[in-house]
Rosetta silent file (secondary structure, phi, psi, omega in degrees, C-alpha in Angstrom):
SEQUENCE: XXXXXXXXXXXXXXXXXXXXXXXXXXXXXXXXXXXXXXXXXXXXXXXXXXXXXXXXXXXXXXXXXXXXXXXXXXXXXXXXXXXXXXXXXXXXXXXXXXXXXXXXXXXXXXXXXXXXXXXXXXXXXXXXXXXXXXXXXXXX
SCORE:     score description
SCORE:     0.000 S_00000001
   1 L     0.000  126.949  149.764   -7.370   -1.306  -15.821 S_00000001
   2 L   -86.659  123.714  111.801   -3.925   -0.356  -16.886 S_00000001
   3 L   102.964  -73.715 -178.352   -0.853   -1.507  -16.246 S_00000001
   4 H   -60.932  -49.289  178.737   -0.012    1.915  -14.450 S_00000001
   5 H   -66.870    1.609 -172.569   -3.184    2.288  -12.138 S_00000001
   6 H  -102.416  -40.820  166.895   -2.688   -1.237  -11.076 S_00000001
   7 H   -77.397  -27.490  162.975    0.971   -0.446  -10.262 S_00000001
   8 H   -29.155 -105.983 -160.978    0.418    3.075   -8.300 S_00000001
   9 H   -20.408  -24.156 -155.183   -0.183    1.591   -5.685 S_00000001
  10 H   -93.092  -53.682  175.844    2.260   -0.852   -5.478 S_00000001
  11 L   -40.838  -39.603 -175.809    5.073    2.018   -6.003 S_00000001
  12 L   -75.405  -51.011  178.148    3.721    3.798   -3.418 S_00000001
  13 H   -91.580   -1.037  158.543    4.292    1.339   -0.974 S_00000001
  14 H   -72.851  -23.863 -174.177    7.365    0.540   -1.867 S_00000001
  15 H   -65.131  -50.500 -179.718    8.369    3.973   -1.846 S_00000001
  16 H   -47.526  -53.669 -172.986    7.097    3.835    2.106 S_00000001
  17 H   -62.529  -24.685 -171.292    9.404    0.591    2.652 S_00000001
  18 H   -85.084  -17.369 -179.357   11.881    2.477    1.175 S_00000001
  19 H   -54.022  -61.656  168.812   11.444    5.409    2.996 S_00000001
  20 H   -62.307  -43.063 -174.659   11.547    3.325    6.390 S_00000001
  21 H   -49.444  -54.867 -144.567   15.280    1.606    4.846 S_00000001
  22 H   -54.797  -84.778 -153.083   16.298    5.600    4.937 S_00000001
  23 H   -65.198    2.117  170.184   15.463    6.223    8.470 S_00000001
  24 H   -91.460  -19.362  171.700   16.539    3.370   10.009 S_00000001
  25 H   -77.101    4.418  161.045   19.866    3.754    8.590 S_00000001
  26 H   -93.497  -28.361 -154.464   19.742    7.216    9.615 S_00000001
  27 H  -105.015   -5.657  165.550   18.638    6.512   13.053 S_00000001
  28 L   -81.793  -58.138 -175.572   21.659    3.153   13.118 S_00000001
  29 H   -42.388  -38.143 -123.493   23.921    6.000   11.970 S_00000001
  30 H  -108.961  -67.422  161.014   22.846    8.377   14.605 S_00000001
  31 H    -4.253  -73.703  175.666   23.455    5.268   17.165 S_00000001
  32 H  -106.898   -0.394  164.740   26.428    4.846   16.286 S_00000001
  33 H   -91.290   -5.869  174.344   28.065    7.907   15.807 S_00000001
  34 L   -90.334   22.007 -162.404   26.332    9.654   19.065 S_00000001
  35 L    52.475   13.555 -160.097   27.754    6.089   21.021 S_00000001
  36 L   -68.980  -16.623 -179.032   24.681    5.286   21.780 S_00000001
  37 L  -151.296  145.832  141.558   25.773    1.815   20.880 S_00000001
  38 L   -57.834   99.222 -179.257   28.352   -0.040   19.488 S_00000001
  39 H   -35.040  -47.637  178.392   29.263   -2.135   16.136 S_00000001
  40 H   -54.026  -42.249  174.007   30.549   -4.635   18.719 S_00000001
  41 H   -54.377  -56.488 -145.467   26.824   -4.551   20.680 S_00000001
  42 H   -93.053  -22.143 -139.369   24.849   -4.821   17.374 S_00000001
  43 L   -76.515  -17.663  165.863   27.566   -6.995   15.066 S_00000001
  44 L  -109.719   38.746  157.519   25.455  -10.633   16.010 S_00000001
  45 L   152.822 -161.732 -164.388   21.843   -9.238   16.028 S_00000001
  46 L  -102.041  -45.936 -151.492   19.782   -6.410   16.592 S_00000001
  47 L   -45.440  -45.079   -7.346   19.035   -6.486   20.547 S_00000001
  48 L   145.769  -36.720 -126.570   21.814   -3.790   21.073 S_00000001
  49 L  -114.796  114.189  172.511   20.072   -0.828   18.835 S_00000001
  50 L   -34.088 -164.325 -160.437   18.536    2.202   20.912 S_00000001
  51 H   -99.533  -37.584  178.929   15.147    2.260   21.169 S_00000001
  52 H   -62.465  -30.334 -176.519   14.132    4.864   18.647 S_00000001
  53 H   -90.670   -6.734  162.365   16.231    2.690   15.526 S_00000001
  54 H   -53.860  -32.537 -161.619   14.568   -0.408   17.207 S_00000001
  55 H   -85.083  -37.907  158.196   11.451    1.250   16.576 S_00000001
  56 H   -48.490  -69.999 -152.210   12.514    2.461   13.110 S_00000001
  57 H   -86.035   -9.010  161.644   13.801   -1.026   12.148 S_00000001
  58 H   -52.188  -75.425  164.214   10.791   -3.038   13.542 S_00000001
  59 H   -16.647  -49.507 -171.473    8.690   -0.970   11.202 S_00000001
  60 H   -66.217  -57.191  173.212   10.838   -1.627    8.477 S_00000001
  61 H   -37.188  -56.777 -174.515   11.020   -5.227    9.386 S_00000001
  62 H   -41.767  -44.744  175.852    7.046   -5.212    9.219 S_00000001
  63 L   -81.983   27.831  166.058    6.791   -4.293    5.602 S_00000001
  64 L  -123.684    3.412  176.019    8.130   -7.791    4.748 S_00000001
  65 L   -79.466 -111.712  128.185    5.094   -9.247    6.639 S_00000001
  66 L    19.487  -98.632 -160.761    1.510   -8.188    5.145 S_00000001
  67 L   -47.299  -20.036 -173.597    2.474   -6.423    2.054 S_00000001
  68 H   -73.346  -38.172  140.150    4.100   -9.569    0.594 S_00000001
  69 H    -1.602  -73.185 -165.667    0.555  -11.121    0.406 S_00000001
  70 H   -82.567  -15.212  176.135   -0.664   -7.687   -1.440 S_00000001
  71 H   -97.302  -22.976  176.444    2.580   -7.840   -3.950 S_00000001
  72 H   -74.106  -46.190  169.306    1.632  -11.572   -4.589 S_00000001
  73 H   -15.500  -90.828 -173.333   -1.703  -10.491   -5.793 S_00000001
  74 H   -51.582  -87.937 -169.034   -1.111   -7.668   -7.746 S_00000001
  75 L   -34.421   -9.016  179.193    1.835  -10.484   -9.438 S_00000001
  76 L  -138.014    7.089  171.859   -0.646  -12.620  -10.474 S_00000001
  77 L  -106.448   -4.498 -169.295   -3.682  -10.860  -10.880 S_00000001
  78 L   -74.748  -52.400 -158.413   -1.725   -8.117  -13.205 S_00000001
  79 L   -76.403  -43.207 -155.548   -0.740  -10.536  -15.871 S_00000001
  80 L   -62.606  -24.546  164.646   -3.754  -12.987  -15.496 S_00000001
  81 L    67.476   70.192 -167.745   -5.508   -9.705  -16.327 S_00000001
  82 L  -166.113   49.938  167.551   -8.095   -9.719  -13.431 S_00000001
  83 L  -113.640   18.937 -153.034   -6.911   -6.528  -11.839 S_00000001
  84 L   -56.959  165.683  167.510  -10.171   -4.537  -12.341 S_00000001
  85 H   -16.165  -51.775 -167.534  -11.288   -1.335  -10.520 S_00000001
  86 H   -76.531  -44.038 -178.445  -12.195   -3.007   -7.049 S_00000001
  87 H   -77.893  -18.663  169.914   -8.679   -4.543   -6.560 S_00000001
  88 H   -50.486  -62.856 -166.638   -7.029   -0.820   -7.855 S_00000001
  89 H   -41.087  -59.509  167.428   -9.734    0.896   -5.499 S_00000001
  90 H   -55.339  -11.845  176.594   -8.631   -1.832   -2.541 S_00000001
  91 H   -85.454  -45.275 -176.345   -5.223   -1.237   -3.069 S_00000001
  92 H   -74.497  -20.681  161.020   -5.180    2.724   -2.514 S_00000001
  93 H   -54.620  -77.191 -169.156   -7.022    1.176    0.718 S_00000001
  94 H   -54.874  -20.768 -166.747   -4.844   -1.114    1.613 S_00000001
  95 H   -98.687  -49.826 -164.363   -1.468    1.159    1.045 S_00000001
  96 H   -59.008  -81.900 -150.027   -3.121    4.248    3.315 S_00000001
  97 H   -68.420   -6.329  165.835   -3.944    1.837    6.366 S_00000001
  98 H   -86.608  -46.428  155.925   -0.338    0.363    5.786 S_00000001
  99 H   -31.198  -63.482  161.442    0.691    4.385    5.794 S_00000001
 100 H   -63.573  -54.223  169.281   -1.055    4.675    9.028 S_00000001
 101 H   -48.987  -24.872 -169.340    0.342    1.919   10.724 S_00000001
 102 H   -87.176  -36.756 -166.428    3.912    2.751    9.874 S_00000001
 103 H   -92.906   -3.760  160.228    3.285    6.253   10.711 S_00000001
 104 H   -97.678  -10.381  135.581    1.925    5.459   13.998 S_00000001
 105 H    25.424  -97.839  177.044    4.405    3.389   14.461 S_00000001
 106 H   -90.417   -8.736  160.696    7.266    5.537   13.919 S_00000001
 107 H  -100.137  -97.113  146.667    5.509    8.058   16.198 S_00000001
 108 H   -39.715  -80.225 -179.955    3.297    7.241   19.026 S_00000001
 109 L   107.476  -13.849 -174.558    3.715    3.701   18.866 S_00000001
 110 L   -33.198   98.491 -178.412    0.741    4.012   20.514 S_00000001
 111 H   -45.702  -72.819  174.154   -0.251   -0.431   20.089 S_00000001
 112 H    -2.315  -79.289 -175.325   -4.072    0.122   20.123 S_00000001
 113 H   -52.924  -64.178  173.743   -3.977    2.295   17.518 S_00000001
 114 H   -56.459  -45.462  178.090   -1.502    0.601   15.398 S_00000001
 115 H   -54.013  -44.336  175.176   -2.999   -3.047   15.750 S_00000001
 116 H   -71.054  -19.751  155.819   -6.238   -1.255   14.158 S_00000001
 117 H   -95.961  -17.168  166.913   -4.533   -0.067   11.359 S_00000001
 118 H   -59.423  -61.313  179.892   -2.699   -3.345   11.206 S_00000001
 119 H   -60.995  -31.122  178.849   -6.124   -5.164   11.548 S_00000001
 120 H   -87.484  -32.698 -126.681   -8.107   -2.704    8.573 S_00000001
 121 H  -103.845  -71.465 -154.205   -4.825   -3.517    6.114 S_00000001
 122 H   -73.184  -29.904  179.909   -5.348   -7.131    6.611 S_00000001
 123 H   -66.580  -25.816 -161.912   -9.560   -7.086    6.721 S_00000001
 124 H  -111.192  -21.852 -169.894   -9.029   -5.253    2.885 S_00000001
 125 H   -88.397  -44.107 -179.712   -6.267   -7.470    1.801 S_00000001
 126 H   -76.519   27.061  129.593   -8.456  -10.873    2.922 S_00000001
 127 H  -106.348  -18.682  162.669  -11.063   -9.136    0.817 S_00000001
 128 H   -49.073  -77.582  175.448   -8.796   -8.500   -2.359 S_00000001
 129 H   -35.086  -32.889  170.149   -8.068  -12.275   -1.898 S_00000001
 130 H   -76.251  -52.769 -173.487  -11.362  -13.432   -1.365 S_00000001
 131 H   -72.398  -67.294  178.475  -12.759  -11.137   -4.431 S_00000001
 132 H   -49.428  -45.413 -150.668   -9.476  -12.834   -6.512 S_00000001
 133 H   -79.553  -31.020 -165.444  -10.212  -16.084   -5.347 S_00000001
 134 H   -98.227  -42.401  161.649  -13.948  -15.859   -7.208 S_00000001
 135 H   -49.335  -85.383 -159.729  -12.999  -14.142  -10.034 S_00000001
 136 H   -60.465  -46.141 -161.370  -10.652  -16.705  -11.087 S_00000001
 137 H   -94.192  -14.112  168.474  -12.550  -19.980   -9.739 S_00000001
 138 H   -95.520   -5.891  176.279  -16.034  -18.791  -10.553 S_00000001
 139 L    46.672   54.514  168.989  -15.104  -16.851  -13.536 S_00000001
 140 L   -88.697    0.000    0.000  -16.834  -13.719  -12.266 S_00000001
């Protein structure tokens, strides 16, 4: 695979964390220029933060969970040159069910729902790991 299809994916979800950075610093901004809060409430933690940039920055928070897993891969399966079709193919998986979780999330919030796109993310990333793990020690 090259270089680039192995990195889509990657790009993509970064773009999404980055996306999430936006709005919660639109939705801190919002905060604190509607009063909704204070710099003094927020200036030692988070607790403080309506509930919509809590919900915003939770998200955000989230994509430093999971995905670091799926960026450790992809770093060492890129160079190692064991990035083949099935971990590209698992990746455009793995970024969409992170895409759904974020966007229910940031919407509904609805848990159910979101724990199952939380839960499909992580069932495709423990098989990208599992698939890597064979490749390299079985030299498949």
């Amino acid at each position: 695979m090259s270089v680039q299809m192995v990195l889509l994916p990657v790009l993509v979800l970064v773009g999404l964390t980055l996306a999430l950075l936006l709005g919660m610093a639109s939705a801190r901004t919002r905060a604190l220029t509607g009063r909704e809060t204070s710099v003094k409430d927020i200036a030692l933690g988070q607790q403080n933060w309506p509930e919509r940039a809590t919900q915003i920055g939770n998200c955000f928070s989230n994509q430093f969970e999971i995905p670091v897993l799926f960026y450790i891969l992809i770093a060492i399966a890129l160079p190692l040159r064991h990035a083949d079709l099935f971990i590209v193919l698992m990746s455009w998986v793995f970024v969409v069910t992170r895409f759904a979780h974020a966007g229910i999330f940031v919407t509904s919030n609805d848990v159910q729902k979101r724990s199952l796109a939380w839960f499909a993310g992580v069932l495709v990333l423990f098989a990208m790991w599992i698939y890597f793990a064979l490749r390299i020690l079985l030299l498949i």
